[in-house]
C-alpha positions as CSV (number, residue, x, y, z in Angstrom):
1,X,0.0,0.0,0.0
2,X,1.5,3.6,-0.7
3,X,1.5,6.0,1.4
4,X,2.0,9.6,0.1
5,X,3.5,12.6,2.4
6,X,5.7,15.8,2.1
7,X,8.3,17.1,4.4
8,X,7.3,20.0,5.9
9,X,10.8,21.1,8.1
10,X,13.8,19.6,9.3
11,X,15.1,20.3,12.5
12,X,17.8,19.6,14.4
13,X,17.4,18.4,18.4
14,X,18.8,19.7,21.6
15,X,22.4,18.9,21.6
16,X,23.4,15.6,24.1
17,X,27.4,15.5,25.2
18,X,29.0,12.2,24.7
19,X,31.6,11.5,27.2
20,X,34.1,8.8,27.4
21,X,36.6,8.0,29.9
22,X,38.7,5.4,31.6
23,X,39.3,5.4,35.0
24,X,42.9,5.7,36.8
25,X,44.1,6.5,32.6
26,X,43.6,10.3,32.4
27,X,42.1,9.8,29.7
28,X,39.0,11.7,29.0
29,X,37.1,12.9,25.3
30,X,34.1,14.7,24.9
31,X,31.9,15.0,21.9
32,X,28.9,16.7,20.5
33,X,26.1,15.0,18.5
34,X,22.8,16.5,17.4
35,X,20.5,14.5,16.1
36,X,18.1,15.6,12.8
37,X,14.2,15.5,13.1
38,X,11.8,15.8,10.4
39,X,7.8,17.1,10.2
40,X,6.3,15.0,8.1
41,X,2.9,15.5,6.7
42,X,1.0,12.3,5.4
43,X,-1.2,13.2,2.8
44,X,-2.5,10.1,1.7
45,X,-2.6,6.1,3.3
């Protein structure tokens, strides 16, 4: 079955902070990662 739609915006979302580390190592790295989101409108199932 087809189902029709149009995109209507795409966003990005809130930023999250990815953090890796091992213990008694100093050694630490942070990273940034934003996901995408898109509005869809479904015009037709």
């Amino acid at each position: 079955l087809p189902v029709t739609g149009k995109v209507l915006e795409v966003k990005k979302d809130k930023k999250i902070i990815v953090f890796k580390m091992k213990a008694k190592k100093r050694y630490r790295k942070t990273q940034g990662h934003r996901q995408t989101k898109a509005k869809v409108l479904i015009e037709k199932i």
